[in-house]
C-alpha positions as CSV (number, residue, x, y, z in Angstrom):
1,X,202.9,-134.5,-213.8
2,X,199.4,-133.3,-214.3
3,X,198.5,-130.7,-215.8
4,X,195.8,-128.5,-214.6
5,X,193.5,-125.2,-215.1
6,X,194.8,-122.1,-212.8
7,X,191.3,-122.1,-211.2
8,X,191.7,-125.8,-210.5
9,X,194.6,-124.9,-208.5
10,X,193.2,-122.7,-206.6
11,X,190.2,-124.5,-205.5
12,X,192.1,-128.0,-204.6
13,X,195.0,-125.5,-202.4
14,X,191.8,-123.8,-200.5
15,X,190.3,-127.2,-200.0
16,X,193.7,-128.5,-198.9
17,X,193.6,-125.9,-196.3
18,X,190.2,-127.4,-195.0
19,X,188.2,-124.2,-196.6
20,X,184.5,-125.5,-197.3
21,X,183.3,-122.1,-198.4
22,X,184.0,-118.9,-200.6
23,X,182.1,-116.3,-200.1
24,X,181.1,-113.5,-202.7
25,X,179.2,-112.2,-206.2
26,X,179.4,-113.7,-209.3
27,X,180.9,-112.3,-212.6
28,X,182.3,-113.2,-215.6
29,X,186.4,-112.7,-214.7
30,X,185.6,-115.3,-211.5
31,X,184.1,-118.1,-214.1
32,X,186.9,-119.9,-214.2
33,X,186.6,-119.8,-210.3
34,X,183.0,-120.5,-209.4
35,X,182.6,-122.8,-212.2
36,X,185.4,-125.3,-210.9
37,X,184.0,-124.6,-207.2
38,X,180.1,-125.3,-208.8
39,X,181.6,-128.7,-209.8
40,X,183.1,-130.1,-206.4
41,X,181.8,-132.2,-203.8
42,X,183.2,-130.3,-199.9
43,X,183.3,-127.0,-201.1
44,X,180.4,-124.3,-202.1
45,X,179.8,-120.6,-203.3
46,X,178.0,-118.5,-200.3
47,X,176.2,-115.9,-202.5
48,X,175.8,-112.4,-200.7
49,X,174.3,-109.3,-202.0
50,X,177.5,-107.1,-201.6
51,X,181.0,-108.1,-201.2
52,X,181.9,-106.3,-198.6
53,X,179.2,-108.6,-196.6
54,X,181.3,-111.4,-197.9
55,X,184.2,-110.1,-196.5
56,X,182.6,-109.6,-193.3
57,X,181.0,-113.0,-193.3
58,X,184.5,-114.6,-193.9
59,X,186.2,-112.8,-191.5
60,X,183.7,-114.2,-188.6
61,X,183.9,-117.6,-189.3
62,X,187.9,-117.1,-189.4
63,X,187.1,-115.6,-186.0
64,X,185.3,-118.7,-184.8
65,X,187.1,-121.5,-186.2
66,X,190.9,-120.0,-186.5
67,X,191.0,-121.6,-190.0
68,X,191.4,-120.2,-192.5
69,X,188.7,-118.5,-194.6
70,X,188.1,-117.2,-198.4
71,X,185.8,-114.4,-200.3
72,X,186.3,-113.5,-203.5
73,X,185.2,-110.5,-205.9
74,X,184.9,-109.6,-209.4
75,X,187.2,-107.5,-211.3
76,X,187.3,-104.0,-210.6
77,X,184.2,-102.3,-208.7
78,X,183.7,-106.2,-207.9
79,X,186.4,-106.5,-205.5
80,X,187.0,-103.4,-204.6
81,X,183.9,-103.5,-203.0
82,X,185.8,-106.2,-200.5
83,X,187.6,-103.4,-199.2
84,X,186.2,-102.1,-196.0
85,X,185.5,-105.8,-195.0
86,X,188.9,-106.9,-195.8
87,X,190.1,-103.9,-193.4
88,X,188.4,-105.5,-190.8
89,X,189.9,-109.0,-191.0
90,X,193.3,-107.1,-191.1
91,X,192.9,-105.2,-188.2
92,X,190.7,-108.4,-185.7
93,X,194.0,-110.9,-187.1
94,X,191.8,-113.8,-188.6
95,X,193.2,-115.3,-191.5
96,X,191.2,-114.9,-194.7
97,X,192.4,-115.0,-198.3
98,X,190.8,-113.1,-200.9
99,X,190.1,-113.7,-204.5
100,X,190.7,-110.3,-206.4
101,X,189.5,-111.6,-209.7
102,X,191.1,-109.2,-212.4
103,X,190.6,-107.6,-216.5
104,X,191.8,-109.8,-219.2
105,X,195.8,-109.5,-218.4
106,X,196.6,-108.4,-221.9
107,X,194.7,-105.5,-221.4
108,X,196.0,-104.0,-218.0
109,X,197.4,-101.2,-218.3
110,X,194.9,-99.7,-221.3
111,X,192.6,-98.0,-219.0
112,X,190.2,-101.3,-219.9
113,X,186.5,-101.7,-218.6
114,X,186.4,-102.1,-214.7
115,X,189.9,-101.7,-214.5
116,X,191.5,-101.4,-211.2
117,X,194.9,-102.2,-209.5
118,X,193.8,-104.8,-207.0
119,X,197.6,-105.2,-206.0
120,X,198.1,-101.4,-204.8
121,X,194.5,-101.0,-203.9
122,X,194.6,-104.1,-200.7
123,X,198.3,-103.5,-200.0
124,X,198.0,-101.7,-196.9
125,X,194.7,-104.2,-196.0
126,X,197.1,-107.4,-195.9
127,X,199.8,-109.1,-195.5
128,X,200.1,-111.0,-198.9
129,X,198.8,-108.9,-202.0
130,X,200.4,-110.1,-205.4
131,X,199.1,-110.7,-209.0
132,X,199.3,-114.0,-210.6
133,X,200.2,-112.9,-214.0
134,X,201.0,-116.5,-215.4
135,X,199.8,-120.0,-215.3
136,X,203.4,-121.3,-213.7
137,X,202.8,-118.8,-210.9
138,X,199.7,-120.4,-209.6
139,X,201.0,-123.1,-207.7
140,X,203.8,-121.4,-205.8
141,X,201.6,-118.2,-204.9
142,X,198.8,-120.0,-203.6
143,X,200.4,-121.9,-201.3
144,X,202.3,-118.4,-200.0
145,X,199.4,-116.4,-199.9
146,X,197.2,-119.3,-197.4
147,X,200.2,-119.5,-195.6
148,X,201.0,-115.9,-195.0
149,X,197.4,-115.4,-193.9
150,X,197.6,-118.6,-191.3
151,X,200.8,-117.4,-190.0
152,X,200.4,-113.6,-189.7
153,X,197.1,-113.9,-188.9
154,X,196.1,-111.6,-191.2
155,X,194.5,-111.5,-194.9
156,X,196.2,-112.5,-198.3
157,X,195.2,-111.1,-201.3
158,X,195.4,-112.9,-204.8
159,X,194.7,-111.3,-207.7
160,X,193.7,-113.5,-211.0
161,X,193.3,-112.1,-214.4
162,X,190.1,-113.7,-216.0
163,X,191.7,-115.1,-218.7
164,X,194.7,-116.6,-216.6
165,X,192.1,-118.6,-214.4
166,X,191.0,-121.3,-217.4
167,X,195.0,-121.5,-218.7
168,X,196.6,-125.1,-217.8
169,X,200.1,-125.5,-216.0
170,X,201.4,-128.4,-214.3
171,X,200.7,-129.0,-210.9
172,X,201.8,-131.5,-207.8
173,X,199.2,-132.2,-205.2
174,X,198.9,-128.7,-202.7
175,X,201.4,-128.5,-200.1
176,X,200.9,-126.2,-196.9
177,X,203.4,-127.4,-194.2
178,X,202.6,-124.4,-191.9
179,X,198.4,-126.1,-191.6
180,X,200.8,-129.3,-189.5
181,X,203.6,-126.7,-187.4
182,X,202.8,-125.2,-184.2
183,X,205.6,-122.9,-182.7
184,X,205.5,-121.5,-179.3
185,X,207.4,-118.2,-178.6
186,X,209.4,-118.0,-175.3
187,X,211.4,-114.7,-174.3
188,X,214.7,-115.0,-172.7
189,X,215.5,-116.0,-169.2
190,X,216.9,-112.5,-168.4
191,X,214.0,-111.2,-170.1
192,X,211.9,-113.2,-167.6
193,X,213.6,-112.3,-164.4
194,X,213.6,-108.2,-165.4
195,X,209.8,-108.4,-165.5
196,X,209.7,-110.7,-162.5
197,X,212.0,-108.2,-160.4
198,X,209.6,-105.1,-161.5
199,X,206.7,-106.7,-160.5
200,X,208.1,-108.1,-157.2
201,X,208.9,-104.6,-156.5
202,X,205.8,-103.0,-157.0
203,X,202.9,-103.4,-154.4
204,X,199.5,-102.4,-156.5
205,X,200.0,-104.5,-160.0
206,X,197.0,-104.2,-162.1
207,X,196.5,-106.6,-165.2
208,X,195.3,-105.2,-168.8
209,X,194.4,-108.1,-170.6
210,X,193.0,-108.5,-174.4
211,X,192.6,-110.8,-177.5
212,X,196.0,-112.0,-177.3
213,X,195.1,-113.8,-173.8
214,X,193.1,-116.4,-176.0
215,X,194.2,-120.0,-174.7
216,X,196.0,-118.7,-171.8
217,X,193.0,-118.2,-169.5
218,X,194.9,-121.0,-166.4
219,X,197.9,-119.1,-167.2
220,X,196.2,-115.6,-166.6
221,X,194.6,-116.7,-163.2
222,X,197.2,-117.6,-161.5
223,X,199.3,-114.6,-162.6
224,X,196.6,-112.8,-161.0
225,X,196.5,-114.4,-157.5
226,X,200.2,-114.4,-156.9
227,X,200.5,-110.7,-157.8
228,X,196.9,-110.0,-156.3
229,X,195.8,-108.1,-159.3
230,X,192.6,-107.2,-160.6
231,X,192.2,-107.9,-164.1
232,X,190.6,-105.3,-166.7
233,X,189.6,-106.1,-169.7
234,X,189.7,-104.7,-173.2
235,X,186.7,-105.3,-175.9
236,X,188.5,-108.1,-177.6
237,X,189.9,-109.6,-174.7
238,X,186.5,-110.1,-173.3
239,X,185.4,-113.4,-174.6
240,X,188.6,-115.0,-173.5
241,X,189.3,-113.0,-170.2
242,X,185.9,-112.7,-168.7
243,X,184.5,-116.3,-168.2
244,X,185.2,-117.9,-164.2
245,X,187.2,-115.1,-163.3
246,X,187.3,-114.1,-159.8
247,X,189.7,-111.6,-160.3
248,X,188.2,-109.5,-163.3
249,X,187.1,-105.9,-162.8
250,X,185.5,-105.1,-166.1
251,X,187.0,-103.2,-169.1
252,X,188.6,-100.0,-169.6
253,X,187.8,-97.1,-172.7
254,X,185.3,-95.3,-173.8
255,X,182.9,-98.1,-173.7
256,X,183.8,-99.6,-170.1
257,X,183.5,-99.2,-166.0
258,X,184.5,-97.2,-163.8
259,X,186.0,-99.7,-161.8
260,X,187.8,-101.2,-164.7
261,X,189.4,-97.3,-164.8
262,X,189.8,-97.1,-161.4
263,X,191.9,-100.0,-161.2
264,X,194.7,-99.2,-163.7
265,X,194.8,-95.6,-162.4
266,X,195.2,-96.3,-158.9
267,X,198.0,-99.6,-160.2
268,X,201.8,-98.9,-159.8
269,X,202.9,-101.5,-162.4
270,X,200.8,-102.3,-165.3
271,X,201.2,-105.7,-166.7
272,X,199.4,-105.6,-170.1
273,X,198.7,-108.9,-171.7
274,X,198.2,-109.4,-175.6
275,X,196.4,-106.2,-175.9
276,X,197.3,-103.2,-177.9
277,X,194.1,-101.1,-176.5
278,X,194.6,-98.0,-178.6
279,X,192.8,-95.4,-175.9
280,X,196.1,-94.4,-174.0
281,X,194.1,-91.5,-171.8
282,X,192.4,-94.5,-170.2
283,X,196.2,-95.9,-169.3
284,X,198.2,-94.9,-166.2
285,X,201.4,-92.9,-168.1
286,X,203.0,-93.1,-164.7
287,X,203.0,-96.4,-163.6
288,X,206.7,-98.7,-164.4
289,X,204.9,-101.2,-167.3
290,X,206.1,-104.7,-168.2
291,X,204.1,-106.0,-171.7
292,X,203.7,-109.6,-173.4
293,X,202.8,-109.9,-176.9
294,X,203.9,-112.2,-179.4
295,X,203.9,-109.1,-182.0
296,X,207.0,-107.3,-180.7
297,X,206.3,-103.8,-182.6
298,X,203.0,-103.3,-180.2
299,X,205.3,-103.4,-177.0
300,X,205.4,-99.4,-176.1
301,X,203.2,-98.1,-178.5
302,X,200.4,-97.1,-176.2
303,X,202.2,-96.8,-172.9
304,X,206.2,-95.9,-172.0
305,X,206.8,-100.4,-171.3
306,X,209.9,-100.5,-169.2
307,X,210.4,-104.4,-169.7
308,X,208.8,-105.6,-172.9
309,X,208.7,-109.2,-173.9
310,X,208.1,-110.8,-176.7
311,X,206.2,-114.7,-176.3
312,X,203.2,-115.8,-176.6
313,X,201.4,-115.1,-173.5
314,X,200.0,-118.5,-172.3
315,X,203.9,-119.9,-172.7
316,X,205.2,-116.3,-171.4
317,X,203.6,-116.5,-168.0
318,X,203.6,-120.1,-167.9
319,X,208.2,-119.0,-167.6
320,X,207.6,-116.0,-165.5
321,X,205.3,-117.6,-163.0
322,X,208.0,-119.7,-160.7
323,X,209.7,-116.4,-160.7
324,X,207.0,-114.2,-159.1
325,X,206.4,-113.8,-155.6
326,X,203.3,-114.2,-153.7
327,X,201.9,-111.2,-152.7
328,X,200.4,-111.8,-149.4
329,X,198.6,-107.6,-149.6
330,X,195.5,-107.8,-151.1
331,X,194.1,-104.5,-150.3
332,X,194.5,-103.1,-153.7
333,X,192.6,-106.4,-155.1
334,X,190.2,-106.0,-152.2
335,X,189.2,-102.6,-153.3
336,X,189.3,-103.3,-157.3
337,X,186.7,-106.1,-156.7
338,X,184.3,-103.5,-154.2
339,X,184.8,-100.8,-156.9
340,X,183.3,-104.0,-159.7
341,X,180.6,-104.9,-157.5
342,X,179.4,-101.0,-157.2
343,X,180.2,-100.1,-160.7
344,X,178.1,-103.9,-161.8
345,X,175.1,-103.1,-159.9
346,X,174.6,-99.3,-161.2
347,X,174.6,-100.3,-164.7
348,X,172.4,-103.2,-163.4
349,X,169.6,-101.1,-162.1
350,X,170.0,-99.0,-165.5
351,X,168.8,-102.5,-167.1
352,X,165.3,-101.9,-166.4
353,X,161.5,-101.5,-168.0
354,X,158.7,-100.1,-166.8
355,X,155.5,-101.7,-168.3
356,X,153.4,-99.9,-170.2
357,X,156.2,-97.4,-171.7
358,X,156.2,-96.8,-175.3
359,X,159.7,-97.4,-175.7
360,X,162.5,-99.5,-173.9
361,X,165.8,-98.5,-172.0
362,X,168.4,-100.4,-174.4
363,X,170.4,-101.5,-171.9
364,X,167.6,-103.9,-170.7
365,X,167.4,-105.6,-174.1
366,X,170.7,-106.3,-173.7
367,X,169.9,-108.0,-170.5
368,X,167.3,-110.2,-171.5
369,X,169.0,-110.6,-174.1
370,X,171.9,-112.4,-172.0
371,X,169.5,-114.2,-169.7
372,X,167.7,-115.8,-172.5
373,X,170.5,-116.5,-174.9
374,X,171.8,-120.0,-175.4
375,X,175.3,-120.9,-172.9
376,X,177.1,-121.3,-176.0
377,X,175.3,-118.8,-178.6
378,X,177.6,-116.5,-180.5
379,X,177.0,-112.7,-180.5
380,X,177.9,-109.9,-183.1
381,X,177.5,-106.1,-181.9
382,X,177.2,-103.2,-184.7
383,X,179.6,-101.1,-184.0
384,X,178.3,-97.8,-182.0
385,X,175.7,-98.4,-179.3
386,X,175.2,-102.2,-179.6
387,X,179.1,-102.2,-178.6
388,X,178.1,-100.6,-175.7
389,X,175.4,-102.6,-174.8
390,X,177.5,-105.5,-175.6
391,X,180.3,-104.8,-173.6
392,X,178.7,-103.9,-170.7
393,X,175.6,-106.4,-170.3
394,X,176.6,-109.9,-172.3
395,X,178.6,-112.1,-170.1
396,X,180.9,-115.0,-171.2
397,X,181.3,-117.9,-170.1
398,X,184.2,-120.1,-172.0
399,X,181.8,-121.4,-174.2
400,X,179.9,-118.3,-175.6
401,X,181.6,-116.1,-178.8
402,X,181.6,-112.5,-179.2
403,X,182.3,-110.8,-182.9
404,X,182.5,-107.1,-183.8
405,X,184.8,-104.5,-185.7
406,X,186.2,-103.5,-182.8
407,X,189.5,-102.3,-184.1
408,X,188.5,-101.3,-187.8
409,X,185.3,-99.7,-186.3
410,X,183.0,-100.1,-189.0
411,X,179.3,-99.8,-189.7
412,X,177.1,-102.8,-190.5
413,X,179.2,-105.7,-189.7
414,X,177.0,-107.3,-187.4
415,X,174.3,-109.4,-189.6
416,X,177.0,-110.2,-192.3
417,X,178.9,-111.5,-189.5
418,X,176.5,-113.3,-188.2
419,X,176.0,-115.0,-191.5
420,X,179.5,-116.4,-191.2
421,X,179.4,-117.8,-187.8
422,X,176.0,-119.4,-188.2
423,X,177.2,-121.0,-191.5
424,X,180.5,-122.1,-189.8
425,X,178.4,-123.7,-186.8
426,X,175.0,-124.2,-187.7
427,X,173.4,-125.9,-184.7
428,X,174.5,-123.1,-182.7
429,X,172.5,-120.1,-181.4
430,X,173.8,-116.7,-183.5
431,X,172.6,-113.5,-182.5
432,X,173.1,-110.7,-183.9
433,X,173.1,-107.2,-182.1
434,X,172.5,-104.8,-184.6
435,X,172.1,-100.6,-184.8
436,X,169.3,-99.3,-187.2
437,X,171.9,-97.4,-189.2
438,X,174.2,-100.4,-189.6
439,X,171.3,-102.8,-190.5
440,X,170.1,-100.1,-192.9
441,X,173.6,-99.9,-194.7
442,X,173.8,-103.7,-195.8
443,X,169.9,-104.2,-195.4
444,X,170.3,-106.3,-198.7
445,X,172.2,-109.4,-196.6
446,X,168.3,-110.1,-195.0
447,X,167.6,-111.4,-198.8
448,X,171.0,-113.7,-198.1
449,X,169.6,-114.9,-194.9
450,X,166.3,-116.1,-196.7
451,X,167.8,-117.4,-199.7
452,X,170.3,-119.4,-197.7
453,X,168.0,-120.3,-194.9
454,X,170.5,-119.4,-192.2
455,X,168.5,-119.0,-188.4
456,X,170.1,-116.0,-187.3
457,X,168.8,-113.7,-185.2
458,X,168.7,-110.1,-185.8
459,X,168.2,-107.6,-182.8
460,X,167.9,-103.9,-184.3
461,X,168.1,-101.3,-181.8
462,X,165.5,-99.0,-183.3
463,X,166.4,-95.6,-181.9
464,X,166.3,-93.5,-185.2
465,X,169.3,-92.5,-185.0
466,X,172.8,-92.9,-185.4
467,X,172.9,-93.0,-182.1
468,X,176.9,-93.2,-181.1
469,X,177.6,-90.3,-183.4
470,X,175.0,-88.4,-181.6
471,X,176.7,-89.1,-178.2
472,X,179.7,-87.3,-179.6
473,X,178.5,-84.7,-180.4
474,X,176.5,-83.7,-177.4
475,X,179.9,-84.3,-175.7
476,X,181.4,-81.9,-177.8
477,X,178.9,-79.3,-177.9
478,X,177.4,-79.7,-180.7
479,X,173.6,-80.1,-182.0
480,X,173.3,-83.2,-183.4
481,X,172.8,-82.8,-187.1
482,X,172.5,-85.0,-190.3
483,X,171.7,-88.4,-187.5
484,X,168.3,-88.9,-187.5
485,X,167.1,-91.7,-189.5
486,X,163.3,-92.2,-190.4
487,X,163.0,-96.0,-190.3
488,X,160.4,-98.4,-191.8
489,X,159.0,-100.7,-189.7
490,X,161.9,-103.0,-190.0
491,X,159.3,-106.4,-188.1
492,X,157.2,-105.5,-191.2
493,X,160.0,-105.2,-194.1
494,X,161.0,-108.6,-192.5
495,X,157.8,-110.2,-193.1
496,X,157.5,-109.0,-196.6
497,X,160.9,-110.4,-197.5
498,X,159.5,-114.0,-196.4
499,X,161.8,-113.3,-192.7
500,X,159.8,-113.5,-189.4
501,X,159.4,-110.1,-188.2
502,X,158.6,-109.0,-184.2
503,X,158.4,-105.1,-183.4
504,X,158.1,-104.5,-179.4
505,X,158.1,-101.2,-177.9
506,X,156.2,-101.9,-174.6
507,X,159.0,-103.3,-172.1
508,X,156.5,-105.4,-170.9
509,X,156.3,-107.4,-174.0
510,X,160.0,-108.0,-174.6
511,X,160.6,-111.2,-172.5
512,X,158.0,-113.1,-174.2
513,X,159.2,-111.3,-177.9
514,X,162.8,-112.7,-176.9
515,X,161.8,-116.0,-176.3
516,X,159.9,-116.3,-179.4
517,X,162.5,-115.3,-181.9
518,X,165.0,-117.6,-180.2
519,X,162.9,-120.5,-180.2
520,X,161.8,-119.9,-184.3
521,X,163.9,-122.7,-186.7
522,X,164.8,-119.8,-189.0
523,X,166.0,-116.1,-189.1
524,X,164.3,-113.4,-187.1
525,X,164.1,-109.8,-186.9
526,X,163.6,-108.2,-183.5
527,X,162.4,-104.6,-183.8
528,X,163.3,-103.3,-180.9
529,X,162.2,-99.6,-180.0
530,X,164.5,-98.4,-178.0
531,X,165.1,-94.9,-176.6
532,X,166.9,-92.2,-178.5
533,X,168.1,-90.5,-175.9
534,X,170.0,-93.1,-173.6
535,X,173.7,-91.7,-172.6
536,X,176.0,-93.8,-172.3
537,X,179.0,-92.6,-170.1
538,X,182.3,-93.6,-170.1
539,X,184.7,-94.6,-166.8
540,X,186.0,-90.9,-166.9
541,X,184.6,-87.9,-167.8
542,X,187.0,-85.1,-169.1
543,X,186.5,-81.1,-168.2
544,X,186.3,-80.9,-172.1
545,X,182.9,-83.2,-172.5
546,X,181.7,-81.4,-169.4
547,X,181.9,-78.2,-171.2
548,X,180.7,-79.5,-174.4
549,X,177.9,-81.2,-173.1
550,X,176.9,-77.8,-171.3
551,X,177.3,-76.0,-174.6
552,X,175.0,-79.0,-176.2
553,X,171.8,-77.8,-173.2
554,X,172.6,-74.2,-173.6
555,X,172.7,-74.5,-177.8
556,X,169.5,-76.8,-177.8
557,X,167.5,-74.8,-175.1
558,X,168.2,-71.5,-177.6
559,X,167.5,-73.0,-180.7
560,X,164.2,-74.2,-179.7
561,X,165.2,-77.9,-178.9
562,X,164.5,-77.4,-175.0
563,X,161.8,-80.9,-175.1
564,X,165.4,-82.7,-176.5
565,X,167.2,-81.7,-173.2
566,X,163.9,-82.4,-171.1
567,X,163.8,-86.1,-172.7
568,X,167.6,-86.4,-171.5
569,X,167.0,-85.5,-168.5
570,X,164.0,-87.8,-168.2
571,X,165.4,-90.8,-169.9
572,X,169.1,-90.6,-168.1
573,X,168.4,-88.8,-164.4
574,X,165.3,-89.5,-163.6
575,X,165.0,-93.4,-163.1
């Protein structure tokens, strides 16, 4: 048998795997590494500015693909740097493997330059996380770590002492048996006719549908016209819930519609769907609950579930559907569907722009921003205000993708995402939704989009702000403090980095300003003044943000900030 180089290993298992790219920043501990990537045909080095963008980057094109996908970093501040990105991919379920390149491995343990614990430090980030403290080990774990990451969905962390990475072992050709096995996950007949009986019972059945609903959109349709549901929507479930269907009455949460609220409040039986929405004020506590999920330990966690089963849900429904009868009342449907149509065509007529202003309702960039867009471009949304935007003015349509943090919750995710998905589909139409404090935070990826010539487009919602955080605290009484962000003129800084640049503040310009970044062959950044003042409501308004927000008014008016609640009032009320 062969004998071959640790980092050899490594790179013919990831390439085995169907990987084509690692993302991340060079250093001396990953030479072995890069140096046997630098010297392959199929496979190359994505350089970012930060690793954490690297992360971020990996994790979208996981997202997009559902292969698997790898970033790497240095040893100590190197890849601990990953980190927050590595969150991420843990919490959305993509599978990534990281490379957590480590000190010389005689000297761990001597308080050594750089040195870090890379195998504590990612623990609770991944599903995998183990050294590889000898040669013979290489093989063996990483085969189990790309595995473990496919499988769980999740991320794998390797960690790889410097000097281990050039030693030789011997080494069969890469075997990953779980890249050619499918399993589909079926609950129990009995199982099957206790949810059936439930929801035969019950005569208002709402659906709560999310990410785990991917590949079971047939499945999910007809569940929902022989119960006559409506369906609501969470975040992640929106890309594979939304497109063609008749029966979907928006999302739920902080970020959704009323109607989407509305629905599951007024429901005596909740089914929920792959979802494990986290925001259990915006669930009905009362209603008798039946949940699929092919991860048993979410069934019950946000809601008391009185039949949980475990499947996957396309297979799930596909058992429970001969079981359920038709329900021939569709009043409850009926009035889900009025509510949509109401709850669509206020936030509509919020999507507007008066010529001539000096700065634009976000809400109608969004909107252009939807008309314009490509039927199968791929979006990434900041995480704050863009969400919101996001959520509530992008439609999908089977073909169209939809990345965010939208469980880790992160800042500046959206233009390193981006980066991923465009280089994991690069005759496609990315755009990028981003906030000015998120852009700000990993403004150094715009250098990456240059260098590597990737067209993405970048949307910054200019409000000078961080705008979200704002929000919260008017809700809870509080004068916004320590938000405000003085901003360059972001068109310009484009420019001067060699990046077409477009500012627009007059509404009237925008459609024309859209059109022109999406038609330029390479990346764009659309300035987009937007106002800082734009409110953003959610389905349901507790007594407690009522009272805050009339302590916010009262605090502002006394302290001299009086032209802030006047711009509310004219931004938000009267339109």
């Amino acid at each position: 048998m062969a004998k071959k180089t640790v980092s050899e290993i490594l790179v013919d298992t990831i390439m085995a795997a169907g990987v084509t790219r690692v993302y991340g920043v060079v250093g001396d501990s990953l030479n072995g590494i890069t140096e046997e990537i630098r010297k392959r045909d199929g496979i190359e080095w994505i350089h970012v500015r930060n690793e954490e963008a690297g992360a971020f980057a990996a994790g979208a094109e996981a997202h997009v693909t559902g292969t698997l996908a790898v970033c790497a970093g240095s040893c100590g501040p190197g890849n601990t740097h990953l980190l927050n990105g590595l969150y991420d991919c843990h919490r959305s379920r993509v599978p990534v493997l990281a490379i957590a390149a480590q000190i010389p491995s005689v000297e761990i343990g001597t308080q050594y330059f750089q040195e870090t614990h890379p195998e504590t430090t990612f623990k609770e980030c991944s599903a995998y996380c183990e050294l590889l403290g000898h040669p013979d080990q290489a093989v063996r774990t990483t085969e189990i770590a790309i595995q473990t990451a496919l499988v769980q969905r999740g991320v794998a962390v390797l960690v790889v002492p410097g000097d281990i990475s050039h030693q030789k072992t011997e080494a069969p050709e890469p075997r990953l048996p779980v890249l050619r096995s499918r399993a589909t996950l079926v609950p129990a007949i009995e199982d099957l006719r206790a949810a059936a009986d439930l929801l035969n019972t019950c005569s208002k059945v709402t659906i709560m549908a999310g990410a785990g609903c991917a590949g079971a959109h047939a499945e999910l349709l007809q569940t929902a016209e022989a119960l006559g549901a409506p369906v609501v929507h969470a975040l992640r479930g929106k890309e594979y819930v939304e497109p063609n269907n008749p029966y979907d009455v928006g999302m739920s949460g902080l970020l959704g519609f009323t109607s989407g609220y509305e629905a599951l409040m007024d429901a005596d039986a909740m089914l929920m769907l792959g979802t494990d929405f986290p925001y259990v004020q915006f669930l009905p506590q009362e209603a008798r609950a039946v949940q699929i999920d092919v991860r048993g330990e979410h069934i019950g966690r946000r809601a008391r579930v009185e039949v949980g089963l475990v499947g996957d849900v396309a297979a799930t429904l596909q058992a429970l559907l001969p079981l359920l009868n038709h329900k021939s009342d569709r009043r409850h449907l009926e009035k889900a569907l009025e509510n949509y149509r109401e709850a669509r065509q206020d936030l509509d007529e919020l999507a507007t722009g008066e010529p001539g202003d000096t700065s634009m309702h976000p809400q109608y960039v969004a909107r252009l921003l939807n008309e314009q867009a490509a039927e199968d471009a791929i979006f990434t949304c900041d995480v704050g205000t863009p969400t919101i935007w996001a959520a509530r003015y992008l439609r999908f349509n089977g073909q169209r993708r939809l990345v965010g943090s939208f469980n880790h919750g992160s800042m500046a995710n959206a233009m390193p995402q981006a980066l991923g998905a465009q280089l994991a589909y690069p005759g496609r139409q990315v755009i990028a939704l981003a906030g000015d404090g998120g852009f700000a935070m990993l403004m150094g990826e715009l250098l990456t989009l240059k260098q590597l010539k990737t067209p993405v487009k970048m949307v910054i919602f200019n409000n000078h702000s961080l705008g979200f955080v704002e929000l919260e605290m008017k809700a809870a009484g509080i004068l916004e403090y320590g938000t405000e962000l003085e901003n360059p003129n972001f068109a310009a800084l484009a420019e001067a980095a060699g990046v077409r640049g477009i500012r627009v503040s007059d509404p009237a310009d925008l459609p024309g300003a859209i059109a022109e970044m999406l038609a330029h062959p390479g990346p764009v950044i659309l300035d987009a003044v937007v106002k800082r003042t734009e409110l953003s409501m959610p389905p349901s308004i507790q007594k407690e943000q009522v009272l805050g927000f009339s302590l916010y008014t009262l605090k502002a008016i006394m302290s001299g900030r009086g032209d802030e609640v006047l711009e509310l009032a004219k931004t938000n009320l009267l339109r």
